[in-house]
C-alpha positions as a Markdown table, in Angstrom:
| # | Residue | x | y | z |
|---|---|---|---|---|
| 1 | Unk | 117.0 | 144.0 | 17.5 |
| 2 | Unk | 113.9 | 145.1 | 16.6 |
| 3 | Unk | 112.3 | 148.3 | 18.9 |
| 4 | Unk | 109.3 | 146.6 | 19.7 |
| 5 | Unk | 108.3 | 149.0 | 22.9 |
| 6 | Unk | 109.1 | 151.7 | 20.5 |
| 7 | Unk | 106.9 | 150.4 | 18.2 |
| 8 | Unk | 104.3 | 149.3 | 20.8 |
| 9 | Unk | 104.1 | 153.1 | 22.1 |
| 10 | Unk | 104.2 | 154.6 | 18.8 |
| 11 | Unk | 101.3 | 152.4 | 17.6 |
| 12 | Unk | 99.0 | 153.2 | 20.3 |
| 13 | Unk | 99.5 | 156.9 | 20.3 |
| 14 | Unk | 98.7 | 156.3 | 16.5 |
| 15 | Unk | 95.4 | 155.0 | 17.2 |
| 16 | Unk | 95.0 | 157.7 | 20.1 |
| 17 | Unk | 95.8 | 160.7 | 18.2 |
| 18 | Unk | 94.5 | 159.8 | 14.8 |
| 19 | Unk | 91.4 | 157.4 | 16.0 |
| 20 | Unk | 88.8 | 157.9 | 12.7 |
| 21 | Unk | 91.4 | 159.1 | 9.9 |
| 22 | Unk | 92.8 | 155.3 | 10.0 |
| 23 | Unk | 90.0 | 153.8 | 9.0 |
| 24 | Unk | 89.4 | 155.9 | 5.9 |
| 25 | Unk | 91.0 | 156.1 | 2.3 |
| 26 | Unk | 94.5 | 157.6 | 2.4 |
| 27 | Unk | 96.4 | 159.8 | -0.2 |
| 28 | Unk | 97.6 | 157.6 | -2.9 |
| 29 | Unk | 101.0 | 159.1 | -2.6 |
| 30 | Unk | 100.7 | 157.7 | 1.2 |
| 31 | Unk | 101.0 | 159.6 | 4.3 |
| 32 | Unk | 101.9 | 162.8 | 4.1 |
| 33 | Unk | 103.8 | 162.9 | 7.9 |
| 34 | Unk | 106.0 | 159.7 | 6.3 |
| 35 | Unk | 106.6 | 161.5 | 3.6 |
| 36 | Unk | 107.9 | 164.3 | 5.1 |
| 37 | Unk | 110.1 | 162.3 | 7.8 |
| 38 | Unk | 111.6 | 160.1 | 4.6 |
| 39 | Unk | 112.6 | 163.3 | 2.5 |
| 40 | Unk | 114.2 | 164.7 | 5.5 |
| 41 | Unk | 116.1 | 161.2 | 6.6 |
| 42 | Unk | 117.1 | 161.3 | 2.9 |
| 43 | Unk | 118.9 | 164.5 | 3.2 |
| 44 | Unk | 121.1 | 163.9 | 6.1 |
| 45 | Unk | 122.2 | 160.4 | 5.1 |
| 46 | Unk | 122.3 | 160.2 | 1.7 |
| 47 | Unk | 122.3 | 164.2 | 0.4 |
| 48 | Unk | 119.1 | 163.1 | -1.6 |
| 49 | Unk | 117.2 | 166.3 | -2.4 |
| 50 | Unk | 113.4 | 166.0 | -3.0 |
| 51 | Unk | 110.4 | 167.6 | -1.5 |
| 52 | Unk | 107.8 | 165.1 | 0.4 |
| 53 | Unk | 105.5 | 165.5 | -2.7 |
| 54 | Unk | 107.9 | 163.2 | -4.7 |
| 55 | Unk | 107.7 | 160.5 | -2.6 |
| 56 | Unk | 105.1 | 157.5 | -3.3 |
| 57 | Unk | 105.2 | 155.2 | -0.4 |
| 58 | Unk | 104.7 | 151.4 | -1.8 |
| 59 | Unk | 104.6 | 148.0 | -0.2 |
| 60 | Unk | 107.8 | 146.4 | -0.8 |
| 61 | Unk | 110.5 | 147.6 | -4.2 |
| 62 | Unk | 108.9 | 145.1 | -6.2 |
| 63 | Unk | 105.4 | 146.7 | -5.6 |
| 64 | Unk | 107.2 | 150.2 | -5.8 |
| 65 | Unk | 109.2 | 149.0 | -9.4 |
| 66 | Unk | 105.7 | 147.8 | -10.9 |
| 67 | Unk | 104.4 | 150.9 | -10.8 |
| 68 | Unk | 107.3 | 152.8 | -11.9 |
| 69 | Unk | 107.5 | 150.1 | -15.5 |
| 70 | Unk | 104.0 | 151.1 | -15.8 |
| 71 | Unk | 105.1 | 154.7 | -16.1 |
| 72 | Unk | 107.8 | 154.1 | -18.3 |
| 73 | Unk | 105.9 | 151.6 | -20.6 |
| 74 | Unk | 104.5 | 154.7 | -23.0 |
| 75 | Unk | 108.0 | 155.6 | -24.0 |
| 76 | Unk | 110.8 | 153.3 | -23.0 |
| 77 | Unk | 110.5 | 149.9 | -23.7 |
| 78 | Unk | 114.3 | 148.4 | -23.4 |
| 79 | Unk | 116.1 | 148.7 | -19.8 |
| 80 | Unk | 119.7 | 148.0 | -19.0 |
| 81 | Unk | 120.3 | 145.8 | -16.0 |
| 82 | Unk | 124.1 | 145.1 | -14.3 |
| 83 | Unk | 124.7 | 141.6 | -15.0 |
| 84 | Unk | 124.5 | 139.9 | -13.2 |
| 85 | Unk | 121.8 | 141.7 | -10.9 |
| 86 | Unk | 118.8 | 141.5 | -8.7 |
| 87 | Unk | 116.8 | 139.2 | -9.8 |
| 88 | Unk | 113.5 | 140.5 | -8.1 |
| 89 | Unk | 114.0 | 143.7 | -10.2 |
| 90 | Unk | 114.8 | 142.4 | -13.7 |
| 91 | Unk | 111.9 | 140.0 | -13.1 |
| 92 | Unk | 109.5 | 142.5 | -12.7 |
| 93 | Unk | 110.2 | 144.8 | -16.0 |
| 94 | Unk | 110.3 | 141.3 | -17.9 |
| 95 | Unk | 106.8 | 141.0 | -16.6 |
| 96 | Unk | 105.8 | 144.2 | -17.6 |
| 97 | Unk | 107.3 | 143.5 | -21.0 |
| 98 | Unk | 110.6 | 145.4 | -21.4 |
| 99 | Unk | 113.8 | 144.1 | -23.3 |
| 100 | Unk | 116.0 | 143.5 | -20.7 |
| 101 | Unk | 119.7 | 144.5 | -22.2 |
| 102 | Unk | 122.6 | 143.1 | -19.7 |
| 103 | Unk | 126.0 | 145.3 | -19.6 |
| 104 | Unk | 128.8 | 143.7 | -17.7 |
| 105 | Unk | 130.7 | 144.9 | -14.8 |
| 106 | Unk | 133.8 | 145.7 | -13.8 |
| 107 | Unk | 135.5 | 147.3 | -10.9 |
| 108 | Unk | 133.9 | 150.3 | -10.4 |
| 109 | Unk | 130.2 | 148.9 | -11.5 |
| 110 | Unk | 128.1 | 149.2 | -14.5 |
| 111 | Unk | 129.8 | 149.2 | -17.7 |
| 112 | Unk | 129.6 | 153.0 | -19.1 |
| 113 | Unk | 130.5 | 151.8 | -23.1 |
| 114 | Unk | 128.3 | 148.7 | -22.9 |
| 115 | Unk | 125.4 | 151.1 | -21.3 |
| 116 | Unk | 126.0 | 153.1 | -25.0 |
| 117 | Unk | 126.0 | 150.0 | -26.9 |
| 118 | Unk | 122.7 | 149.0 | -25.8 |
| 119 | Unk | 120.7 | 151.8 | -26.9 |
| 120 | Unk | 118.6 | 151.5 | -23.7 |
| 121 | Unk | 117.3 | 154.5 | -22.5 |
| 122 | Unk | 116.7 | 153.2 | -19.0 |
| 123 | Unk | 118.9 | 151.3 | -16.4 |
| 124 | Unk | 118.8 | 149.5 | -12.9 |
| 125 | Unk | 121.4 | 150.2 | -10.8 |
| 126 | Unk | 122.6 | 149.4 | -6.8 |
| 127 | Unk | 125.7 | 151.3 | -6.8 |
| 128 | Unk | 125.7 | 151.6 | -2.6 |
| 129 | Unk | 126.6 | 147.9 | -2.2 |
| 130 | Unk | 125.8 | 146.5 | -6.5 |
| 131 | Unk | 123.9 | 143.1 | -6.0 |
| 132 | Unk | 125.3 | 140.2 | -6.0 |
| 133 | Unk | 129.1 | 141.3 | -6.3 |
| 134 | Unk | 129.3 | 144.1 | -3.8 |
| 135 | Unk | 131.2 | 146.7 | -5.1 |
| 136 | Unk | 130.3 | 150.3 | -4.4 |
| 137 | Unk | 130.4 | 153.0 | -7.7 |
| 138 | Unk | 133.2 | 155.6 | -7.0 |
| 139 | Unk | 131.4 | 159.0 | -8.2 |
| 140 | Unk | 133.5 | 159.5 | -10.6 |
| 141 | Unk | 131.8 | 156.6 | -12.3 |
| 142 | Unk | 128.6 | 158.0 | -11.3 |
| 143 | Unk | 129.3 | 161.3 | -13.0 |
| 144 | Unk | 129.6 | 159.0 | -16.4 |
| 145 | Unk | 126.4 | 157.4 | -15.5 |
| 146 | Unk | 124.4 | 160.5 | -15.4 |
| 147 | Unk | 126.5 | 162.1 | -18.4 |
| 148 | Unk | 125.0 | 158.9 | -20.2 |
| 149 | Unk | 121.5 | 159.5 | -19.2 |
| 150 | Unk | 121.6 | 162.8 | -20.3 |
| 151 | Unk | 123.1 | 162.3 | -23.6 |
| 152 | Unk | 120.3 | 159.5 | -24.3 |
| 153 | Unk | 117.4 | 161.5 | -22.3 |
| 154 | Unk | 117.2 | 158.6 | -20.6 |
| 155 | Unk | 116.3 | 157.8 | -17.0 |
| 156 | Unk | 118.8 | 156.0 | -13.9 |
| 157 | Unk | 116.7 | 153.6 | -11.2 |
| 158 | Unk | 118.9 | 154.4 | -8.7 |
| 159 | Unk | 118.0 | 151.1 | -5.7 |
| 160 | Unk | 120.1 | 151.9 | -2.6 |
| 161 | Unk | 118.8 | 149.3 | -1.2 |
| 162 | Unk | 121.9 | 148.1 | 1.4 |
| 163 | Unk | 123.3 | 152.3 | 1.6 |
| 164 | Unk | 122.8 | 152.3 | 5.7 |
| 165 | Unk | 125.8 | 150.0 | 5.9 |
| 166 | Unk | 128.9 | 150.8 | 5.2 |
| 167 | Unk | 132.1 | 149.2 | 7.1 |
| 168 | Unk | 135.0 | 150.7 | 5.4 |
| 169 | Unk | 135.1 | 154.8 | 4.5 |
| 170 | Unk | 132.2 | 157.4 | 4.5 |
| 171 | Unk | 129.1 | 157.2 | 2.3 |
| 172 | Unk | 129.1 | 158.2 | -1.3 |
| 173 | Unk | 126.8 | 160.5 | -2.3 |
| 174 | Unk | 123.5 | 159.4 | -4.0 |
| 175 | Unk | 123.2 | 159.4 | -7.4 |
| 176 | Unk | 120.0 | 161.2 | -6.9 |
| 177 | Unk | 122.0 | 164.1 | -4.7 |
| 178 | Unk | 124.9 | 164.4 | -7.9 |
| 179 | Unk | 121.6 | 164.7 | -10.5 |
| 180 | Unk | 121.1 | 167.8 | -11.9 |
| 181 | Unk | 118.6 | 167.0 | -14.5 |
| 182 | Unk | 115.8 | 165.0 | -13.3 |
| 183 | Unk | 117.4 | 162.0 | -14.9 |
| 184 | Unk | 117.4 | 159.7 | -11.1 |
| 185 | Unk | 114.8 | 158.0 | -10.0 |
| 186 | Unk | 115.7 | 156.7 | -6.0 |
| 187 | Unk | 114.3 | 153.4 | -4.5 |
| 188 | Unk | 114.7 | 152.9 | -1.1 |
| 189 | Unk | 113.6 | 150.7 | 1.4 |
| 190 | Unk | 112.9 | 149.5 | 5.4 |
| 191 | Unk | 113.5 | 145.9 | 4.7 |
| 192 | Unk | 116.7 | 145.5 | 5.6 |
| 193 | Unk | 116.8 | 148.3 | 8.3 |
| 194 | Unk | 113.5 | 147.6 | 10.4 |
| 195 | Unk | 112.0 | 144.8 | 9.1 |
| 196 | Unk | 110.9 | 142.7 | 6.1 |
| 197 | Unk | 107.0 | 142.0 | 6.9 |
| 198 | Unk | 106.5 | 145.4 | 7.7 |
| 199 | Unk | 106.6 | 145.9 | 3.7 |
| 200 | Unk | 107.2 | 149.9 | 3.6 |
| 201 | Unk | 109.5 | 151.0 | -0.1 |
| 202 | Unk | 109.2 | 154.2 | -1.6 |
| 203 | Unk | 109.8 | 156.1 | -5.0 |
| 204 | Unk | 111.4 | 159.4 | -5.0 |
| 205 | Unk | 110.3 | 160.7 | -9.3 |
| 206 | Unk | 111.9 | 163.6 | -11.1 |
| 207 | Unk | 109.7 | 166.1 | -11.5 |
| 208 | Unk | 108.9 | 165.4 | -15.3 |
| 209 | Unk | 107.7 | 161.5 | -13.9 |
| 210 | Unk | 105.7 | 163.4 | -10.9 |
| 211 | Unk | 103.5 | 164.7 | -13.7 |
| 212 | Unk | 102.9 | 161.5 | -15.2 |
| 213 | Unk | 102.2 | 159.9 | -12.0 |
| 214 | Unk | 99.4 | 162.9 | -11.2 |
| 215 | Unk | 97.8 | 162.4 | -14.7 |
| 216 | Unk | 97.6 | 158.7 | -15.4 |
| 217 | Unk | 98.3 | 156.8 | -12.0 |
| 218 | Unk | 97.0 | 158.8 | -9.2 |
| 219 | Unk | 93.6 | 156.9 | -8.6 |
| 220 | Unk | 95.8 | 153.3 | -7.8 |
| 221 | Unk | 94.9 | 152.8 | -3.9 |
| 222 | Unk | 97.6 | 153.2 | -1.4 |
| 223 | Unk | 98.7 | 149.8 | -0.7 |
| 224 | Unk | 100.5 | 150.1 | 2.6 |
| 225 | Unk | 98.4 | 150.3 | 6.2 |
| 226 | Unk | 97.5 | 154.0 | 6.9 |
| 227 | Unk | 98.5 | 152.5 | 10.8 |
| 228 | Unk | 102.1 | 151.1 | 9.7 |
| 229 | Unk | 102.8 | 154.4 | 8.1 |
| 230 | Unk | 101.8 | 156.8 | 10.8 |
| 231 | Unk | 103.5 | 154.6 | 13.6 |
| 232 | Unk | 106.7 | 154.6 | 11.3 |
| 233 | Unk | 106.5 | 158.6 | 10.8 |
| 234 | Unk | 106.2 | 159.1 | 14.6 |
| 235 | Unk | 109.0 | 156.3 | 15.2 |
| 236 | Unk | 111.2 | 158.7 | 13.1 |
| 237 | Unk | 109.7 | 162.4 | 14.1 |
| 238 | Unk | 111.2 | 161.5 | 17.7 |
| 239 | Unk | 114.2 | 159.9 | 17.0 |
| 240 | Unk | 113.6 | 156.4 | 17.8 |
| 241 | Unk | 114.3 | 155.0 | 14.1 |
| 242 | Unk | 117.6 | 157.0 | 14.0 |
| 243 | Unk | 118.6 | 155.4 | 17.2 |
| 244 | Unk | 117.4 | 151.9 | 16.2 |
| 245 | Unk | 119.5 | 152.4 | 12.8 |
| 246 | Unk | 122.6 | 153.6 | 15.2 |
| 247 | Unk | 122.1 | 150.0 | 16.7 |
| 248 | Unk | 121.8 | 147.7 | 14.3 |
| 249 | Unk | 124.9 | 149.4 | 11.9 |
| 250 | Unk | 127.3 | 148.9 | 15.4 |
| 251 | Unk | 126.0 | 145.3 | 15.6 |
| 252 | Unk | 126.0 | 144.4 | 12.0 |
| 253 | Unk | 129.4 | 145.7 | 11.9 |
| 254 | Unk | 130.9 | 143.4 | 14.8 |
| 255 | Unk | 128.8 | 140.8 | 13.5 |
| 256 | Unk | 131.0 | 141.8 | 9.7 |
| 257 | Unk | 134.0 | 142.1 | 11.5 |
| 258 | Unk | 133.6 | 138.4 | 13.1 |
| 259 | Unk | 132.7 | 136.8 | 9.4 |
| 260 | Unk | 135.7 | 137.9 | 8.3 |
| 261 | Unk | 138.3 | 137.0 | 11.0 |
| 262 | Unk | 136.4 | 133.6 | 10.9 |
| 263 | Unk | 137.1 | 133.1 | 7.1 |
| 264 | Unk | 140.6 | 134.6 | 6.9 |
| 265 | Unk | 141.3 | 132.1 | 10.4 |
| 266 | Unk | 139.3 | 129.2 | 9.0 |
| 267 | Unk | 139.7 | 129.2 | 5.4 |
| 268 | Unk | 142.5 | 131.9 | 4.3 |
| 269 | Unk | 144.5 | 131.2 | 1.5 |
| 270 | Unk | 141.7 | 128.7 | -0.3 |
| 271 | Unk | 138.8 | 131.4 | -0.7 |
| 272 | Unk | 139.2 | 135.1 | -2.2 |
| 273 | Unk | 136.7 | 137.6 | -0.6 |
| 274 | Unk | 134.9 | 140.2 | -2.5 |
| 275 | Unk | 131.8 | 142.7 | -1.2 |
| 276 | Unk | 133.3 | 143.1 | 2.0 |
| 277 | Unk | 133.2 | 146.8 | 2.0 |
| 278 | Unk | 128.9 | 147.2 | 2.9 |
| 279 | Unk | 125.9 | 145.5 | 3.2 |
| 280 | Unk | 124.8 | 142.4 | 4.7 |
| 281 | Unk | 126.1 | 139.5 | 2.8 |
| 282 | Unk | 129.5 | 139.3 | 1.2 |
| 283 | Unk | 130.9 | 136.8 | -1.7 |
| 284 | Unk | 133.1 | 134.4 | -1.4 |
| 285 | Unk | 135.1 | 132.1 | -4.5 |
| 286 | Unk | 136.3 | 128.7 | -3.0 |
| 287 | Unk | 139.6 | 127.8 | -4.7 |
| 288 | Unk | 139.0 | 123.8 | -4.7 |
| 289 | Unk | 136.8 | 121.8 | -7.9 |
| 290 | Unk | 133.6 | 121.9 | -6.7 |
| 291 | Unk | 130.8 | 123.6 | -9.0 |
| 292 | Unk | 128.0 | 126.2 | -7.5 |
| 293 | Unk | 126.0 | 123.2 | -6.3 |
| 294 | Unk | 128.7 | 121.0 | -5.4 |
| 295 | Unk | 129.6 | 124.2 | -2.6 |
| 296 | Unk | 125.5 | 124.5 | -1.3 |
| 297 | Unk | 124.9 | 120.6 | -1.0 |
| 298 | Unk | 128.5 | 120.2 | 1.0 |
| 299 | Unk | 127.2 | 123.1 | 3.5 |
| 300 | Unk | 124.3 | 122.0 | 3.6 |
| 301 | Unk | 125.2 | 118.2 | 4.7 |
| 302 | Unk | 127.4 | 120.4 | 7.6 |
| 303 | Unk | 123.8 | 122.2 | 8.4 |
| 304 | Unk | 125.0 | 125.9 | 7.0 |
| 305 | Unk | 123.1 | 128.0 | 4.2 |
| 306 | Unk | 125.0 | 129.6 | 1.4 |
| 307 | Unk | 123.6 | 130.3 | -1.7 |
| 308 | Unk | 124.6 | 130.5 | -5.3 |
| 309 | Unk | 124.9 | 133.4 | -7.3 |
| 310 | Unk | 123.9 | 131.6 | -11.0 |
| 311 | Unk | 120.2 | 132.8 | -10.6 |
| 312 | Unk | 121.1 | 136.5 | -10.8 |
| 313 | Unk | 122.4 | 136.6 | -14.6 |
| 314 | Unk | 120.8 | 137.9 | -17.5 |
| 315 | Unk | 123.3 | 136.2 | -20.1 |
| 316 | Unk | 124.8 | 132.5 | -19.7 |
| 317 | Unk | 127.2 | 131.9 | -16.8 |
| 318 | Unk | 130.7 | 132.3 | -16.7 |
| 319 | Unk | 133.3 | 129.6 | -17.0 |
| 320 | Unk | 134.9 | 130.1 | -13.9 |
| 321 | Unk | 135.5 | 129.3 | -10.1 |
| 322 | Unk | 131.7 | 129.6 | -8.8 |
| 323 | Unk | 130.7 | 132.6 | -6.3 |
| 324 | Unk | 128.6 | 131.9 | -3.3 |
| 325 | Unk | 127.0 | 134.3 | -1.1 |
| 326 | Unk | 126.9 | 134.2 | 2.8 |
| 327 | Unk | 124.9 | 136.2 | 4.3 |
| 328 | Unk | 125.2 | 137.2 | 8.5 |
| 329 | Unk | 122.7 | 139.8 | 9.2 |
| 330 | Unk | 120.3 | 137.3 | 10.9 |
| 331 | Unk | 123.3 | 135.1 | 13.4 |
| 332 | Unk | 124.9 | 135.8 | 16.3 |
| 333 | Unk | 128.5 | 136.5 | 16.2 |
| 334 | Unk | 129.2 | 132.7 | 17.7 |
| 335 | Unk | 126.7 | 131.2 | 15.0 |
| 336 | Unk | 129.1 | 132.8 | 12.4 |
| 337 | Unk | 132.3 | 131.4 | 14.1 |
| 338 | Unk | 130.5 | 127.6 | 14.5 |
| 339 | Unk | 129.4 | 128.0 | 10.6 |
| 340 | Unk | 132.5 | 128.7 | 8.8 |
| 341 | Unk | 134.3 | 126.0 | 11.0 |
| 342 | Unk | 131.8 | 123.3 | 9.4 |
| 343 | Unk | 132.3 | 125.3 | 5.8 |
| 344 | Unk | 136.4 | 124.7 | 6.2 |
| 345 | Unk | 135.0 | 120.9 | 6.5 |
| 346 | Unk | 132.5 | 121.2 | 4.1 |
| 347 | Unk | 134.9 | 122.9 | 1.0 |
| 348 | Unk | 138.1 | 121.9 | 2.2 |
């Protein structure tokens, strides 16, 4: 599904119109027309407010989250993670050498009186689709959240990471849009939208972390191709992103539909299904005796990829029937039929 005329076009009339400013040193911020095209895209969809001038472009979130731990480091060194969570995040402030403090979950997301009980004065949230489990924070739990940040003077990492796909009811608003404080910081991404490779994240800081970023980390070279970035802004300034992202939401969402009339055909009573409500991947708990493993090695000997969901806690895992994640955003619609038939004789 990838535009790839678009892109083509787009990428030529970036070398046309822009010829020797692509082959010199960029803002460190990144470019200013992405930048501007971002801020505004965050508006209409996600009711973020910020000004392109809080927006650092990075290459990828784990690139984009480095920097950010680097300008926390000073004067916060413990961060609350959702446990369990994303593993690429958690890994990177344990790099940087934060105290990680895992708070457990329940049905509307991060645990508000655990989040108190850690004393952490930071925290790592996905409350668009949370990873792995899927369920997506009702505002009035994000109204705690940002009461707890401001009672601690403590900062939210707000990912939204999987908030362009949504199958069931409108989109929330951001966390970022309900802030009145400067207490969100908002990651985003074009991985999952456009593509992977192309390795374009950004940070949107409060002011009070736009200063720190002026001051101490300004001089860190712009890691993303000036050449990527201008093609994207011009992609978006004419409208071809937001009619690629009207695409791929209609085909992910037949492609959602189809996962789930396979399972509840295929499988039914012997699995429960949670996470179905957004994003690409859903979770499913097989009701037979088989352990985590057990569930990947019997799809696999059927050819079929699932994967396990052990890796993403902080803490020891649960005693209880194992979760495995499928994920559908790269099949066809018949691929997903064929695979659960050969998971009902895989599990069952």
């Amino acid at each position: 599904m990838f535009p790839l005329n678009e892109w083509k076009k787009r990428y030529n009339e970036s070398l046309q119109t822009y010829r020797e400013s692509l082959f010199t040193y960029q803002e460190s911020q990144g470019e200013e027309s992405l930048r501007k095209e971002i801020a505004m895209y965050l508006y209409q969809s996600r009711g973020v407010v910020c000004s392109k001038h809080q927006i650092i472009i990075g290459a990828g979130t784990q690139q984009s989250l480095s920097l950010l731990a680097q300008m926390l480091k000073p004067s916060i060194r413990d961060i609350a993670f959702e446990n369990p969570c994303y593993d690429g995040a958690s890994f990177v402030f344990k790099q940087h050498g934060f105290s990680l403090k895992p708070v457990s979950l329940n049905n509307k997301g991060i645990n508000i009186q655990e989040l108190y009980d850690s004393l952490a004065r930071a925290v790592y949230v996905t409350p668009s689709h949370q990873f792995p489990y899927g369920m997506i924070m009702p505002v009035s739990r994000r109204i705690e959240l940002l009461k707890w940040a401001n009672d601690r003077n403590g900062f939210i990492i707000e990912d939204d990471y999987d908030g362009e796909f949504r199958y069931k009811s409108s989109p929330i608003p951001s966390l970022q849009s309900l802030d009145t404080k400067g207490r969100v910081i908002y990651t985003g991404t074009f991985s999952k939208s456009f593509m992977p490779s192309l390795r374009i994240s950004y940070l949107v800081l409060p002011e009070v972390l736009l200063k720190e970023y002026h001051e101490h980390f300004s001089l860190y070279e712009q890691a993303v191709p000036t050449l990527h970035q201008r093609t994207l802004g011009l992609m978006m300034k004419n409208g071809e992103w937001s009619k690629h992202l009207r695409r791929v939401r209609t085909v992910y969402q037949l492609k959602h539909v189809t996962l789930l009339a396979a399972l509840q055909k295929e499988l039914n009573e012997n699995i429960t299904i949670s996470g179905e409500s957004a994003g690409l991947h859903i979770l499913v708990r097989v009701h037979n005796d088989m352990t985590e493993q057990q569930l990947i090695n019997a799809a696999r000997k059927q050819d079929v990829s699932v994967y396990g969901t052990s890796r993403y806690w902080l803490t020891e895992v649960p005693k209880q029937k194992p979760h495995v994640l499928l994920g559908f955003g790269s099949l066809g619609r018949e691929e997903i039929e064929e695979g659960i038939k050969r998971l009902k004789k895989a599990w069952l």
